[in-house]
MOPAC internal coordinates of N, CA, C and O (Angstrom, degrees):
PM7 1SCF
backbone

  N    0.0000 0     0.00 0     0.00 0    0    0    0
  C    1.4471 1     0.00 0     0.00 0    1    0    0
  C    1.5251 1   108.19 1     0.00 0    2    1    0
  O    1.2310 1   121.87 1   -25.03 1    3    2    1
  N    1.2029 1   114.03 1   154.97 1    3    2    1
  C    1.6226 1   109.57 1  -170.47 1    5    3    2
  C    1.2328 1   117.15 1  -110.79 1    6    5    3
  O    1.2310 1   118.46 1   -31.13 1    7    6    5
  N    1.2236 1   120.55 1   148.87 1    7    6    5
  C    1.4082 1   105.55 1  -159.51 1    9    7    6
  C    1.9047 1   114.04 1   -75.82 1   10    9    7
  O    1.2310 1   118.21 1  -172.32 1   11   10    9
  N    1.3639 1   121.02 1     7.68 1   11   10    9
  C    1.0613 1   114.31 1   168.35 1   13   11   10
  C    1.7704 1   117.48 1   -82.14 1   14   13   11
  O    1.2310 1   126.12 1   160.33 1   15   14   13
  N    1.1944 1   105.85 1   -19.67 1   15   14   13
  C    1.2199 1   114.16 1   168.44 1   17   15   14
  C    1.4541 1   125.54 1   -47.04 1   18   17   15
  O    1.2310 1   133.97 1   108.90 1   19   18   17
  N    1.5351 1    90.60 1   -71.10 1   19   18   17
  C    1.7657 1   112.30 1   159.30 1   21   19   18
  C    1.4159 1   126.02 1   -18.97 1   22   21   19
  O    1.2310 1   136.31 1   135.28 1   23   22   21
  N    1.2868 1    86.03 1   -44.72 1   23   22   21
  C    1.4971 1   101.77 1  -165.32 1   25   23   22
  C    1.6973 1   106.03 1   -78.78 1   26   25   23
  O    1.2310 1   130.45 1   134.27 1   27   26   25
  N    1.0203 1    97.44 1   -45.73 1   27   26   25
  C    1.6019 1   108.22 1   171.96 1   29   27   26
  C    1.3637 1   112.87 1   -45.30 1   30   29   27
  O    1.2310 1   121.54 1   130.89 1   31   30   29
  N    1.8710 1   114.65 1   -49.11 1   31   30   29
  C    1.4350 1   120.10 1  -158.38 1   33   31   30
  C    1.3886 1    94.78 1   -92.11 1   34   33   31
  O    1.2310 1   118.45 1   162.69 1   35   34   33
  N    1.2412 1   120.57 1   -17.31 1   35   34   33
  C    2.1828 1   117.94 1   159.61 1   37   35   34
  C    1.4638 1   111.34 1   -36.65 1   38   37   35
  O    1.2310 1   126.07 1   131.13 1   39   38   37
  N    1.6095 1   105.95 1   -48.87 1   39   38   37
  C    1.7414 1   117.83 1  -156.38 1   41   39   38
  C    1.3698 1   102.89 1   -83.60 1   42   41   39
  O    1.2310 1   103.57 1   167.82 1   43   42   41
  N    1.6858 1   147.82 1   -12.18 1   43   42   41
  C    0.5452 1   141.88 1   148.49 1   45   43   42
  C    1.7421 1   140.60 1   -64.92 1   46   45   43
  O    1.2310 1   125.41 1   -31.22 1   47   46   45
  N    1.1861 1   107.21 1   148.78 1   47   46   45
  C    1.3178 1   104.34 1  -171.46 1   49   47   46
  C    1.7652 1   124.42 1   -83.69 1   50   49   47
  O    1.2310 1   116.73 1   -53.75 1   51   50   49
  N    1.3028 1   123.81 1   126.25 1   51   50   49
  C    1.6817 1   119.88 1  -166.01 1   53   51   50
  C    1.7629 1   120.39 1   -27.77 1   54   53   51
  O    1.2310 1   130.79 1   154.55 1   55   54   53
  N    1.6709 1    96.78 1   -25.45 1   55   54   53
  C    1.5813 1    93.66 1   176.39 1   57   55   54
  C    1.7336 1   119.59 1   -83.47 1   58   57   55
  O    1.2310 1   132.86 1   153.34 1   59   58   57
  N    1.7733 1    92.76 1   -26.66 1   59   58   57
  C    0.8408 1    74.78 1  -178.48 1   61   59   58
  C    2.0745 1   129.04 1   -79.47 1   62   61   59
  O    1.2310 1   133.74 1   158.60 1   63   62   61
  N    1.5648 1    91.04 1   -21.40 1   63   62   61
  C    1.6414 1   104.23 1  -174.11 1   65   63   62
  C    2.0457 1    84.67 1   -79.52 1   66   65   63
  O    1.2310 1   102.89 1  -144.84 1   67   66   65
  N    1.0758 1   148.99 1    35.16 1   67   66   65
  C    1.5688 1   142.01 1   158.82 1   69   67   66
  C    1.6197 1    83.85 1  -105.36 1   70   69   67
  O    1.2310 1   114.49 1   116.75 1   71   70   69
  N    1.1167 1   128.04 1   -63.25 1   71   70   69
  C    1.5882 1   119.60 1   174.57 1   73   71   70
  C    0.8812 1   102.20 1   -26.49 1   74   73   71
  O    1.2310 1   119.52 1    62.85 1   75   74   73
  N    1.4276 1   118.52 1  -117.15 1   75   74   73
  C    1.5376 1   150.51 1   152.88 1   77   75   74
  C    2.0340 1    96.05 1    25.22 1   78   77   75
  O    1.2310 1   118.57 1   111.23 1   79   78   77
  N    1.4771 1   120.33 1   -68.77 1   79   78   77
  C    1.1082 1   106.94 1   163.54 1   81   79   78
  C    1.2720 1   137.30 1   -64.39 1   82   81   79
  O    1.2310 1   114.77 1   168.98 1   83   82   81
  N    1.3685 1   127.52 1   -11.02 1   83   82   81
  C    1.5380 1   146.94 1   164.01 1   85   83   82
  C    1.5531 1   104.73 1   -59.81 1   86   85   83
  O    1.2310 1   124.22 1   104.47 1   87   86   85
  N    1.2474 1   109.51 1   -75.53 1   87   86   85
  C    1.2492 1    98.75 1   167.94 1   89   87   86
  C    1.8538 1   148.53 1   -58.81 1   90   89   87
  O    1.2310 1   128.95 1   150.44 1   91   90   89
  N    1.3421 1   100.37 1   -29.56 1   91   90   89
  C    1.5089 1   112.51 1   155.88 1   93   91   90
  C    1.6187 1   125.03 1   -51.05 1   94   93   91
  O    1.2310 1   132.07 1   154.30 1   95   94   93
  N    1.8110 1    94.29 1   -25.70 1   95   94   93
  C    1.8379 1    95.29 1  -175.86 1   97   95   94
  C    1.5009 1    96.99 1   -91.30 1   98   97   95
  O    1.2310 1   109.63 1   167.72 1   99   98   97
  N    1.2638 1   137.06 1   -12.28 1   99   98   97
  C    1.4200 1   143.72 1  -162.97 1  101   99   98
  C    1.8354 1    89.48 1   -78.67 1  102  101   99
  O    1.2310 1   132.58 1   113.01 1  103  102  101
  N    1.3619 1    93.30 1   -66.99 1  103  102  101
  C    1.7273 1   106.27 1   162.97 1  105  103  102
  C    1.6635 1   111.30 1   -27.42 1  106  105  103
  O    1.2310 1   117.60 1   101.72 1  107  106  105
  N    1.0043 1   122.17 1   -78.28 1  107  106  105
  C    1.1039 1   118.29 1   175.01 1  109  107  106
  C    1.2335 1   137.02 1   -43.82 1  110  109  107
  O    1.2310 1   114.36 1   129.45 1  111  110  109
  N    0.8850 1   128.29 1   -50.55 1  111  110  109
  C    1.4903 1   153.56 1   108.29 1  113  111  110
  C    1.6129 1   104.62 1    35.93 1  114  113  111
  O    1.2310 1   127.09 1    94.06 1  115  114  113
  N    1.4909 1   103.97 1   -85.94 1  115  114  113
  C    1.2470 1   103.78 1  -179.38 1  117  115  114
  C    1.4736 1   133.18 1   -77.05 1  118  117  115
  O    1.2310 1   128.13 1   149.90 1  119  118  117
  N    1.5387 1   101.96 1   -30.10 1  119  118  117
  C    1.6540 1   113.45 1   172.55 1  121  119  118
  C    1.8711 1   104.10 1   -66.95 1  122  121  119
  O    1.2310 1   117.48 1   167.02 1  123  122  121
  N    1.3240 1   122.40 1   -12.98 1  123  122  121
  C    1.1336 1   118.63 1   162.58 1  125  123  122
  C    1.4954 1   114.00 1   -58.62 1  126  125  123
  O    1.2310 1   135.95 1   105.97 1  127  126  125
  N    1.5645 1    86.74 1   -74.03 1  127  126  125
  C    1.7802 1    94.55 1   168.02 1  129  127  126
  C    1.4168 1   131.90 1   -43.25 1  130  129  127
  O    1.2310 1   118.75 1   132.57 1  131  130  129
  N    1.4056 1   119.99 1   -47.43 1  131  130  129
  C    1.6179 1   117.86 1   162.15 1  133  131  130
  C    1.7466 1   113.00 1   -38.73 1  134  133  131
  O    1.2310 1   123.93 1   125.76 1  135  134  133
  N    1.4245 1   110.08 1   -54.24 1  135  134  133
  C    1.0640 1   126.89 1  -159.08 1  137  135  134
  C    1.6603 1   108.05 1   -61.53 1  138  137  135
  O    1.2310 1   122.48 1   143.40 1  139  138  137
  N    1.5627 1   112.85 1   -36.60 1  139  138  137
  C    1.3907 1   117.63 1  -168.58 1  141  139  138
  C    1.5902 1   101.64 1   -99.51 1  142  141  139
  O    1.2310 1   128.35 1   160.66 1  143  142  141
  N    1.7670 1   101.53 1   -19.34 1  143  142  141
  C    1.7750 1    91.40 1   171.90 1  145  143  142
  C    2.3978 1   112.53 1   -85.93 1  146  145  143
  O    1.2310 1   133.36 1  -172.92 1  147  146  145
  N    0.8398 1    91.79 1     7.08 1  147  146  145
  C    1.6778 1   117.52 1  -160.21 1  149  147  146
  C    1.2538 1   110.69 1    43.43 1  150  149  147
  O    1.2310 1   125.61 1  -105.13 1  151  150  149
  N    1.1534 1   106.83 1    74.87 1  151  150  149
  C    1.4593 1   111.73 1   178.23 1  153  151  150
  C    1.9089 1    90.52 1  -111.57 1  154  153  151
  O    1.2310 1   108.65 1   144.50 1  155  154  153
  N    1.0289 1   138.84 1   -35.50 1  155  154  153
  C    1.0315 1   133.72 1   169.23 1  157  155  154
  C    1.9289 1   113.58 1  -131.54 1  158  157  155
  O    1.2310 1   126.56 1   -28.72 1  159  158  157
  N    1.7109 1   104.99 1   151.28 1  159  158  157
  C    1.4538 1   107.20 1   152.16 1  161  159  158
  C    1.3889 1   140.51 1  -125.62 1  162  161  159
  O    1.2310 1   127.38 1  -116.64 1  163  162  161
  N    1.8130 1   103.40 1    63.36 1  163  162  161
  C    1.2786 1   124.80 1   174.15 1  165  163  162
  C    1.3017 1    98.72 1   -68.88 1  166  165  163
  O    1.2310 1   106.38 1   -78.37 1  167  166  165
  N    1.4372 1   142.91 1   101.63 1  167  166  165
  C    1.4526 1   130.43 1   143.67 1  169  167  166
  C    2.0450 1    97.92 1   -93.98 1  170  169  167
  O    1.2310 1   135.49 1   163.85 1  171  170  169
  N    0.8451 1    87.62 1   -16.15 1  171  170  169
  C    1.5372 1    83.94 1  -174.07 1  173  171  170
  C    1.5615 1    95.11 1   -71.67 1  174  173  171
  O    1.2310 1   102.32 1   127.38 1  175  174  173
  N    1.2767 1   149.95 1   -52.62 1  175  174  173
  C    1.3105 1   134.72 1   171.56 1  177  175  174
  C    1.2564 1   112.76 1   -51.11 1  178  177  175
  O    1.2310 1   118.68 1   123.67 1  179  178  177
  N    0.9817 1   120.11 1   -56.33 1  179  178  177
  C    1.8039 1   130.76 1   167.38 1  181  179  178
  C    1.1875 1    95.42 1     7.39 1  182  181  179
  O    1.2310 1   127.76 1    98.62 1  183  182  181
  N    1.1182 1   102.68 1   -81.38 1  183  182  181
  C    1.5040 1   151.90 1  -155.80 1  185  183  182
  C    1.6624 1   121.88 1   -62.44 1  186  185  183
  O    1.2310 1   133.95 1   132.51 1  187  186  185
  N    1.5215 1    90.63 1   -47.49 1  187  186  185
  C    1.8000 1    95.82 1   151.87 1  189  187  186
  C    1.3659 1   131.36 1   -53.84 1  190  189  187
  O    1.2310 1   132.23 1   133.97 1  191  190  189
  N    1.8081 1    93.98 1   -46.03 1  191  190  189
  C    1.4932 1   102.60 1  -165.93 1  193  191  190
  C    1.6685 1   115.15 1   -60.51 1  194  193  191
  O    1.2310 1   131.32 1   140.92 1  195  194  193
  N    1.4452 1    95.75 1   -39.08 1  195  194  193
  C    1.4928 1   122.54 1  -172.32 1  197  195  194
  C    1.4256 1   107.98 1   -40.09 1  198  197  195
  O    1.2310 1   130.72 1   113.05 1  199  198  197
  N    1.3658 1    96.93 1   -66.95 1  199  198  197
  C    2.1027 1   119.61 1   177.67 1  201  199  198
  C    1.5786 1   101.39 1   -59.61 1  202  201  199
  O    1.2310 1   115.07 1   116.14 1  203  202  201
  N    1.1567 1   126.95 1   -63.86 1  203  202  201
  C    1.5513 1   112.12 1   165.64 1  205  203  202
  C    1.6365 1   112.46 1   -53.72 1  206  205  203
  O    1.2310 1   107.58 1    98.51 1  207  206  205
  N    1.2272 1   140.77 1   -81.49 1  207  206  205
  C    1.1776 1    93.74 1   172.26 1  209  207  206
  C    2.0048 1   156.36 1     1.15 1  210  209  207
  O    1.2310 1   140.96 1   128.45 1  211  210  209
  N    1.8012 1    76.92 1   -51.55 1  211  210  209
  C    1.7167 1    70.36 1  -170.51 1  213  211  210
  C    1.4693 1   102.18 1  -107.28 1  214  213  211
  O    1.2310 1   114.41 1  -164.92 1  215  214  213
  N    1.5726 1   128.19 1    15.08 1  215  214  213
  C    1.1893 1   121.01 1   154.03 1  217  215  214
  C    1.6512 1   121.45 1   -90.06 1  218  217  215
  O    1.2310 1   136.35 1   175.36 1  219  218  217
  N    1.4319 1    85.94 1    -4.64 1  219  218  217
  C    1.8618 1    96.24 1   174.19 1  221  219  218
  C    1.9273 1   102.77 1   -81.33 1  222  221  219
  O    1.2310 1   125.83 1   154.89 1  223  222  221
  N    1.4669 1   106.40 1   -25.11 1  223  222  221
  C    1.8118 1    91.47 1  -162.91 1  225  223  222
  C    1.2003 1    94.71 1  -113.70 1  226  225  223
  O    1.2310 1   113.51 1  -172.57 1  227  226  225
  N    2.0438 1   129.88 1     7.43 1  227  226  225
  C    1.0579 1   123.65 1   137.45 1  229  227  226
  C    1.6846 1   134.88 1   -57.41 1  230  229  227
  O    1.2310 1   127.42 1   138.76 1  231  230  229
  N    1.3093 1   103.33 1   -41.24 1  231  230  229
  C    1.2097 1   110.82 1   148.66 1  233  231  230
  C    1.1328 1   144.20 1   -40.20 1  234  233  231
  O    1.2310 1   119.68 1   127.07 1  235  234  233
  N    1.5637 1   118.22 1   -52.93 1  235  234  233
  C    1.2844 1   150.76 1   152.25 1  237  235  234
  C    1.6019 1   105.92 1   -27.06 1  238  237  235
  O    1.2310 1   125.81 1   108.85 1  239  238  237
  N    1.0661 1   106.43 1   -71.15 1  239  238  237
  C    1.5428 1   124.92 1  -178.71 1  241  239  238
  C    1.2301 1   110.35 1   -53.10 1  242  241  239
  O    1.2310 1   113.57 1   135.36 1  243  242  241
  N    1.4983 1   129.76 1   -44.64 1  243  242  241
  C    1.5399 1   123.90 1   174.28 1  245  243  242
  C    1.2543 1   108.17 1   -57.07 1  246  245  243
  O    1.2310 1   118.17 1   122.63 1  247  246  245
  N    1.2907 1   121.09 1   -57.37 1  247  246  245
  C    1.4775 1   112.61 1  -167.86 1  249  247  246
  C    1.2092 1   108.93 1   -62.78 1  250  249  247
  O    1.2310 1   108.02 1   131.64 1  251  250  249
  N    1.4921 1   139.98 1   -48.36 1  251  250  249
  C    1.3081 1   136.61 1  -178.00 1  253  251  250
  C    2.1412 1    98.58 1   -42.64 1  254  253  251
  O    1.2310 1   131.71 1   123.17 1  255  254  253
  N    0.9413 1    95.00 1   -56.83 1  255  254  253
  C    1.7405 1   111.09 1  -150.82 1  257  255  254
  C    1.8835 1    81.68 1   -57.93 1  258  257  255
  O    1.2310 1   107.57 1   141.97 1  259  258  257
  N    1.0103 1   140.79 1   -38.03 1  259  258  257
  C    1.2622 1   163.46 1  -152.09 1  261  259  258
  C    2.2393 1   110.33 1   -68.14 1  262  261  259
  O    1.2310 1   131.57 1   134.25 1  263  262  261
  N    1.3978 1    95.28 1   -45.75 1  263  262  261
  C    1.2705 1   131.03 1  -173.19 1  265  263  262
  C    1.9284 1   111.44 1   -91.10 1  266  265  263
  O    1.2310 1   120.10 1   180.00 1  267  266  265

């Protein structure tokens, strides 16, 4: 992930990046399912999503810890 991204998901607010991660796992979700029905072989998105994910609820976590 690049760090301009980051930077983006800083300016947002914790509810909103719990969305934002709600929907990314929905994402996942299905490219799982493509993946195990072989309709596609994105593991490399997989794989993106995953790390975004958990730099989104790293984030998450600062602000809580913050308060």
């Amino acid at each position: 992930m690049k760090k301009d991204k980051v930077k983006e998901l800083r300016v947002k607010s914790a509810d909103e990046l719990k969305l934002l991660s709600e929907s990314i796992k929905e994402k996942l979700e299905h490219l799982k399912f493509d993946l195990k029905s072989g309709k596609t072989a994105a593991i490399k998105d997989i794989r993106s999503l995953k790390k975004e994910i958990a730099v989104i609820l790293t984030i998450v976590k600062e602000y809580e810890s913050k308060k």
